[in-house]
C-alpha positions, -999 to 999 in steps of 0.1 A, spaced: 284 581 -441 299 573 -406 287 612 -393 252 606 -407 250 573 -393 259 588 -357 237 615 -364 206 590 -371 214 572 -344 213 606 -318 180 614 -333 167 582 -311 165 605 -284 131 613 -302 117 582 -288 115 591 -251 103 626 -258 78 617 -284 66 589 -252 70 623 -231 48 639 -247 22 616 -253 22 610 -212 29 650 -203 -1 651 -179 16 624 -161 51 639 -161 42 662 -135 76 676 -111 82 637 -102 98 633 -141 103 671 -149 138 674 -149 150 638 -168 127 653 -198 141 689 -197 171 665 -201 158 645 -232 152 680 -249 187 701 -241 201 667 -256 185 668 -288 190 702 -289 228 695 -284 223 673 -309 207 696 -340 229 723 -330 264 701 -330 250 690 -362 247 724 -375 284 729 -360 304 702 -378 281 697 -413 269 737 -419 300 757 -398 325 730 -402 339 737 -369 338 716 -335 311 714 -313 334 707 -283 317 737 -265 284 729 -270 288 694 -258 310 705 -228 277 731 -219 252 700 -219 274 677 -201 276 702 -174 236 708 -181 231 674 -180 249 666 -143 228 692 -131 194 680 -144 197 645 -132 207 654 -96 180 675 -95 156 643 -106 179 622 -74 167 651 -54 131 650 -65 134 610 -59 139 622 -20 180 614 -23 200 642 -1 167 661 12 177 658 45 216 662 38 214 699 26 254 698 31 262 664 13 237 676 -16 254 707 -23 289 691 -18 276 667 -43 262 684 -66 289 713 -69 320 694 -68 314 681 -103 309 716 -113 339 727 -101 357 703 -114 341 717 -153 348 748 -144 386 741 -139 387 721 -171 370 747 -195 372 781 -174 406 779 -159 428 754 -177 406 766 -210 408 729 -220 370 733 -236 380 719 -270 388 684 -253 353 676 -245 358 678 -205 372 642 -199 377 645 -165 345 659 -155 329 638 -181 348 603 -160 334 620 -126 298 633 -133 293 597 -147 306 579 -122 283 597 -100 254 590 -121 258 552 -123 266 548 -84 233 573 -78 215 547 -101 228 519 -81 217 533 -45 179 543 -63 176 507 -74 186 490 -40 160 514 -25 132 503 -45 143 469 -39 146 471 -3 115 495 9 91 487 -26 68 457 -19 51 459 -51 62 446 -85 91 468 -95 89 449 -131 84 480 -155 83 509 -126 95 541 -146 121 548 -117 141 518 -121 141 517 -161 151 550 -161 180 541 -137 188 511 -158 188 533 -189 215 559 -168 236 531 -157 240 512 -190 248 546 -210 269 562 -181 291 533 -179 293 529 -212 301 569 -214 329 562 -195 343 534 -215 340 555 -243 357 585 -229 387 560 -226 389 547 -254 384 583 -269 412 596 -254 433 570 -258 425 570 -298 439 606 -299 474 592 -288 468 565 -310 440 541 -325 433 503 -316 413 478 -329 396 478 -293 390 518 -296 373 520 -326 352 491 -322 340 509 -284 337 544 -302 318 529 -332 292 511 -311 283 539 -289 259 549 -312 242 519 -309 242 518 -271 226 557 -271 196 538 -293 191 515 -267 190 538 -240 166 557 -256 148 531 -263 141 520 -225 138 559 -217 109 556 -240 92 525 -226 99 542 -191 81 570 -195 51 553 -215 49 534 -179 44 566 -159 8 555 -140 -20 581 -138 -20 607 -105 -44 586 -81 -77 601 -76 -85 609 -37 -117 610 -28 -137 621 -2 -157 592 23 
């Protein structure tokens, strides 16, 4: 009952691509990479499902590939945002210091059943401060409204689940050694934190405004 409640809860990630879908014209390369994200995450998702239910074996490897995927995918949206353009160096540093940090965990350690914590603590990190520095730029150089702007919801949605991910990953590791009443109350509500997520993923990309029209005087 507990795995197909978690697994129900997962399939909220159908709410932001479903929204994705209905504004794909409007996606364009400004939101391309976050929704390549939403669907390796639900295919993570079906296939872990498939894994632990159908294989009964762990999907440690699968997750550890989309976490990894997943870094990737939102630095390149930060990059689309304009973060690092100019900073070729600090953007490669950036972005590959994460990933060598996965590749030591699974690759060279060949700790890829443990579901990557360390790179899983790092990558997040990253994520939320990332989030952090997109919303004080909106704030600072938007004049407009920022009230429902697609960019900061979808950096409200990162920091809430990445900080939560991180809590979690805590908490998970520290359950293997030996469960609290604190531990199992953080693992069993992640689920219900991924659902809201989604949720404001969702409402983000049902905000994305039409491409202006230009024309010509």
């Amino acid at each position: 009952m507990k795995s197909s409640f978690i697994f129900l809860t997962s399939l909220s990630i159908l709410l932001p691509i479903i929204a994705g879908l209905i504004r794909f014209r409007r996606i364009g390369k400004r939101y391309q990479p976050f929704f390549i994200v939403l669907l390796a995450g639900l295919a993570t998702e079906l296939v872990s499902r498939y894994l632990i239910k159908i294989k009964q074996t762990s999907n440690a490897d699968v997750v550890n590939v989309d976490a990894l995927l997943e870094w990737i995918l939102i630095f390149w949206q930060f990059r689309v945002w304009g973060f690092f353009r100019t900073r070729k160096y600090i953007s490669y540093t950036l972005l590959f210091l994460p990933c060598a940090v996965w590749i030591a965990e699974n690759l060279i350690l060949g700790h890829g059943d443990d579901f990557s914590p360390y790179f899983r603590f790092f990558y997040a990190f990253l994520i939320v401060m990332l989030s952090v520095n997109k919303i004080n730029f909106m704030i600072t150089h938007n004049n407009r409204n920022l009230l429902g702007h697609p960019d900061l919801l979808i950096c409200i949605g990162f920091i809430i689940y990445f900080i939560y991910d991180i809590i979690y990953e805590w908490a998970y590791q520290s359950s293997l050694v030996g469960a609290t009443d604190i531990t199992t109350t953080i693992i069993s509500l992640f689920g219900y934190i991924n659902a809201l997520t989604n949720i404001i993923f969702a409402i983000a990309l049902l905000k994305i405004p039409a491409p202006e029209k230009f024309t010509l005087r």
